[in-house]
C-alpha positions in Angstrom: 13.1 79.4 -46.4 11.0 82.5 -46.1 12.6 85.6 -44.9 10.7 88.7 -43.8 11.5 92.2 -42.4 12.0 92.5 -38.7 10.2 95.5 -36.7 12.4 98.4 -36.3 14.2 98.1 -33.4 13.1 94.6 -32.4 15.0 92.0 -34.5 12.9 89.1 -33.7 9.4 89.9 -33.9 8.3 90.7 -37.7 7.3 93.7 -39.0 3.5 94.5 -38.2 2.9 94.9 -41.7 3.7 91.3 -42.4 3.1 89.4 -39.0 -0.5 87.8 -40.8 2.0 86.6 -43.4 4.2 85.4 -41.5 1.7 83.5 -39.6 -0.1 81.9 -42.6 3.6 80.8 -43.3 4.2 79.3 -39.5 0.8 77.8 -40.0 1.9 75.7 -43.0 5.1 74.5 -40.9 6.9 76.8 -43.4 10.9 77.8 -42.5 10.7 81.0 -41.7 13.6 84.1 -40.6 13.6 87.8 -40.5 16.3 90.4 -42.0 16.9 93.7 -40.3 16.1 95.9 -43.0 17.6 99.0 -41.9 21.1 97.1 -41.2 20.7 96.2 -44.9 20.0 99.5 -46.0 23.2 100.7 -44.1 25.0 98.5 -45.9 25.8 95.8 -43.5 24.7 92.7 -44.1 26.3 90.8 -41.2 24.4 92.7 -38.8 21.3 92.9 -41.4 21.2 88.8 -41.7 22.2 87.3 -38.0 18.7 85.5 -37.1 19.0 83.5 -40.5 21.1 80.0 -39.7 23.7 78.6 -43.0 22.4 76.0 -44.5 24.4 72.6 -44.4 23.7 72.6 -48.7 22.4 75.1 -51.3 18.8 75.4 -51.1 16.0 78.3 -52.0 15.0 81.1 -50.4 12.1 83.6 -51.1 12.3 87.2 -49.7 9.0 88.9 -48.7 9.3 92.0 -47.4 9.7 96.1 -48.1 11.1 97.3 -51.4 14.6 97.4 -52.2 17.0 99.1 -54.6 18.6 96.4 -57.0 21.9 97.4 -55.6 20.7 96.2 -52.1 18.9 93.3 -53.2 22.5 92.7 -54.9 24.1 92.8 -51.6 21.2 90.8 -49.6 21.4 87.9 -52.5 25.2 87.9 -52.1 24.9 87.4 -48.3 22.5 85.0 -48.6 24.8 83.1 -51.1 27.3 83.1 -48.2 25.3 81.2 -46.1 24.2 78.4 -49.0 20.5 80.5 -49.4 19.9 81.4 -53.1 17.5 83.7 -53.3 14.6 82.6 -55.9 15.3 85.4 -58.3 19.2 86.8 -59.1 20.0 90.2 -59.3 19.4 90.7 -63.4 16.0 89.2 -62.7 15.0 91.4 -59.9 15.9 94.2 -61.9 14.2 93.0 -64.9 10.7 92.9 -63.1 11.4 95.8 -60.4 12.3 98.5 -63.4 9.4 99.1 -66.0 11.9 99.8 -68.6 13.6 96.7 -67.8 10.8 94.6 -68.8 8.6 97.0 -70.9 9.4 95.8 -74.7 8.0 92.5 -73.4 5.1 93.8 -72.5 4.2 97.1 -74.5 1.9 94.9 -77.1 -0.6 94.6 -74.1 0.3 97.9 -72.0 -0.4 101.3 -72.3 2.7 103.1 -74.5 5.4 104.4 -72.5 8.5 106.3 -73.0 11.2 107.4 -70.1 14.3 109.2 -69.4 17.1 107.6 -67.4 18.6 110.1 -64.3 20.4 109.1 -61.9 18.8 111.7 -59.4 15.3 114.1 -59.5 17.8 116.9 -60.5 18.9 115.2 -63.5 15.8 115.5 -65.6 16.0 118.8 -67.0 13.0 121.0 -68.7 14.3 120.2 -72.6 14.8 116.6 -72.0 11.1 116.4 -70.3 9.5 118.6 -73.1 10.9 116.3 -75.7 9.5 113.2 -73.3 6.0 114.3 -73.8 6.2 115.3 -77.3 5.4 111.7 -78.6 2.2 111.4 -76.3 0.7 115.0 -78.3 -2.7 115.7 -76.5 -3.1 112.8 -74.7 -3.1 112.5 -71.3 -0.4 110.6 -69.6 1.0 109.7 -65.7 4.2 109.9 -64.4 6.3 107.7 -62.2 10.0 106.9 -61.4 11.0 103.6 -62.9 9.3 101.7 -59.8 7.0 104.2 -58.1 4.3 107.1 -59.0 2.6 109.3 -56.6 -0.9 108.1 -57.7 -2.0 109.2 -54.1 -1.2 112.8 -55.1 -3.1 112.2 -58.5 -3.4 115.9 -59.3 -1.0 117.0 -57.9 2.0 114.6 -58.7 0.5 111.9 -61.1 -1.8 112.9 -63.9 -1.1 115.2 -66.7 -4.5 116.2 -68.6 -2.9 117.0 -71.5 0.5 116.2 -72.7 0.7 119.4 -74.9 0.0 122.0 -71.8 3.9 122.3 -71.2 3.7 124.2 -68.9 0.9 122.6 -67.1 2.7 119.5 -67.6 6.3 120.4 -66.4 4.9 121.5 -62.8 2.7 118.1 -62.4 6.4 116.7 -63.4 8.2 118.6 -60.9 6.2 117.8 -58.4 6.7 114.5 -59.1 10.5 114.9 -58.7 10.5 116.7 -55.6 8.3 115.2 -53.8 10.3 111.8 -54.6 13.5 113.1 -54.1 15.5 110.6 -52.1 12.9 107.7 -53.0 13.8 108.2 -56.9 15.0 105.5 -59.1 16.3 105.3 -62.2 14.7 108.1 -64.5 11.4 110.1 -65.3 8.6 107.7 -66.5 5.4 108.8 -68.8 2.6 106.8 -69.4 -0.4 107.4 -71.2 -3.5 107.4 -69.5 -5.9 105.0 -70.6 -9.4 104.8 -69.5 -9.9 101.7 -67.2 -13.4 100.2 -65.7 -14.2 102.2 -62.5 -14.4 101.0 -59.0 -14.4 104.0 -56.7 -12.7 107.1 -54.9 -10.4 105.9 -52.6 -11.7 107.1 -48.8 -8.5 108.9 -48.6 -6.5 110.7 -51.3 -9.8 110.8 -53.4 -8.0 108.9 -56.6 -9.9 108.0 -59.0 -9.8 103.6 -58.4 -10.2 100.8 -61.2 -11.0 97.4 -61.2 -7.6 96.4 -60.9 -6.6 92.9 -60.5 -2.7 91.6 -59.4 -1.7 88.0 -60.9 1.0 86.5 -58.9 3.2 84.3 -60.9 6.0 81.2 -59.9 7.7 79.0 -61.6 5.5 80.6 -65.1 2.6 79.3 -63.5 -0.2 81.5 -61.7 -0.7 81.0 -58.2 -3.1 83.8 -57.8 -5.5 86.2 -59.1 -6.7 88.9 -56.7 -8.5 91.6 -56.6 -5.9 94.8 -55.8 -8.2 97.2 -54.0 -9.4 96.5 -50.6 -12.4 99.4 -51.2 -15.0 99.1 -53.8 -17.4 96.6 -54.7 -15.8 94.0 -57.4 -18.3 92.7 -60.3 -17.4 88.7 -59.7 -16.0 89.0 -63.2 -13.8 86.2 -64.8 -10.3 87.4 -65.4 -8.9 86.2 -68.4 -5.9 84.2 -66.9 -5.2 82.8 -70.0 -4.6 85.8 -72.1 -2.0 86.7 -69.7 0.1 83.0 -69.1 1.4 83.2 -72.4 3.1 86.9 -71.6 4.4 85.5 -68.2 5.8 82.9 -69.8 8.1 85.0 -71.5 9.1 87.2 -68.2 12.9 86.7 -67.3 11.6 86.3 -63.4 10.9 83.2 -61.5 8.9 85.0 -59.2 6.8 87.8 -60.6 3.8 90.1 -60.1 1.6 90.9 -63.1 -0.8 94.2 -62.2 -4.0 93.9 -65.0 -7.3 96.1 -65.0 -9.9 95.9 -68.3 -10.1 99.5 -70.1 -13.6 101.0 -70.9 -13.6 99.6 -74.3 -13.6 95.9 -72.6 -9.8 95.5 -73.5 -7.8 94.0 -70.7 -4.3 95.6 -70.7 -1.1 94.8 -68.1 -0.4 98.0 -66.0 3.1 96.8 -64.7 4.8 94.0 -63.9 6.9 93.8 -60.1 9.4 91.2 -58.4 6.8 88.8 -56.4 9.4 89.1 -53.7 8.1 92.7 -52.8 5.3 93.7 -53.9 1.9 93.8 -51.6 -0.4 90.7 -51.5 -3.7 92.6 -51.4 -5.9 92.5 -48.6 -8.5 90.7 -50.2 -5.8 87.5 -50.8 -6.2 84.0 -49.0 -2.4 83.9 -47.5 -3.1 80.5 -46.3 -3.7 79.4 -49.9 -1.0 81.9 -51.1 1.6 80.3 -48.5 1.2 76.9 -49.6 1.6 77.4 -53.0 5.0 79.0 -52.0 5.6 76.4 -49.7 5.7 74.0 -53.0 7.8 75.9 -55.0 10.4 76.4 -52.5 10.2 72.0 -52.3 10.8 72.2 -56.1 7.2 71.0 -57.0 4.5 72.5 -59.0 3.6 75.4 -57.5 0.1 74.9 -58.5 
């Protein structure tokens, strides 16, 4: 079964923002049921899960819908559970995909370097800590993010730090950061460096700086799809190196995983991140009929490719 997010307010239609998925999936004579999202958030799970039927035996389910923190996508697997749907990741493994830190020493040989400071809240990180965070980057210059999330939308602003060194440059791009996440931050102050990726364009709206970004969706350790991530800019027709990357999947502690790649100036392809496949976006540019059916099989227990 397939669950998605309902539209606020209006538990059975889907959300707008996943109704062309949810269609491919009708399409395909997929199962399909929507969660309320905001019972879920509230805690209540009864309320959150009433349009999805028990199961007469255990069988797999695949979420597809809006973020979650791992404590609620605790609560939404043990629900599930209740009603013999297992969601196709557990707890530990959404974690391990949905916090860079989780995941990071598994992937560090082929990712930019990365250093981070747990906090529970934005108020947590304080000045000292953060100096001694950027120390190990020197002059370089480096982004910061929560362990999920940056403000790359707010690039100057919120995301990039020219110049590690420039403390004080560095702590108000930092704080920024903070407080403009405030209630959306999780799990501790993340610094990347900033490596130089092949360009694409501006995006038409925050004027970021985009790169030829590509996101590899993975099931079962297999890829099911390569796409490209941004729906502006003009893409080269360049083969990915799927290959490079199986190996490193492989090794993933996730059944159901996003792999975010782009190729730096030097021609050196590198893995930005890695997400739950459960929640993160399936770019615009992304056949979901294909995408569906290749879901559809690994939810029958066949190859998903």
């Amino acid at each position: 079964m397939l669950l998605f997010p309902a539209q606020p307010f209006a538990e059975r239609v889907p959300d707008d923002a996943y109704a062309d998925e949810v269609a491919a999936a009708e399409r395909l004579g997929l199962t399909t049921a929507l969660v309320d999202v905001e019972a879920l958030m509230e805690s209540n799970t009864r309320r959150a899960l009433r349009g999805v039927r028990a199961a007469e035996a255990e069988q797999t389910a695949i979420y597809r819908g809006w973020m979650l923190r791992p404590e609620v996508y605790a609560a939404l697997y043990g629900a599930l559970l209740e009603k013999q749907w297992r969601l196709i990741n557990t707890p530990a493994q959404y974690r391990h995909t949905h916090y860079l830190p989780e995941s990071y020493p598994l992937i560090a040989p082929h990712s930019p370097l990365t250093r981070w400071l747990p906090a529970q809240a934005a108020e947590d990180a304080g000045p000292a800590d953060l100096i001694n965070l950027l120390a190990p980057f020197g002059a370089r210059a480096v982004i910061v993010k929560d362990y999920v999330k940056s403000r790359k939308h707010e690039w100057h602003d919120a995301c990039f730090i020219p110049d590690a060194s420039a403390t004080e440059a560095a702590l108000k791009v930092i704080q920024t950061f903070l407080d403009r996440q405030g209630s959306e931050f999780q799990g501790g102050v993340v610094l990347r460096e900033f490596e130089a990726f092949m360009p694409l364009t501006q995006h038409s709206k925050s004027g970021m700086p985009l790169t030829r970004e590509y996101r590899l969706f993975f099931a079962a350790g297999q890829i099911i799809g390569a796409y490209e991530y941004w729906e502006e800019g003009d893409y080269p027709g360049e083969a990915v190196p799927l290959e490079l990357f199986k190996a490193v999947g492989k090794q993933i502690q996730s059944r159901f995983l996003t792999m975010d790649i782009a190729q730096r100036t030097d021609g050196v392809w590198r893995i930005m991140e890695l997400g739950d496949g459960q929640v993160a976006g399936l770019p615009e540019r992304a056949d979901r009929d294909t995408f569906y059916a290749a879901l559809g099989r690994l939810l029958r227990g066949s190859s998903p490719v």
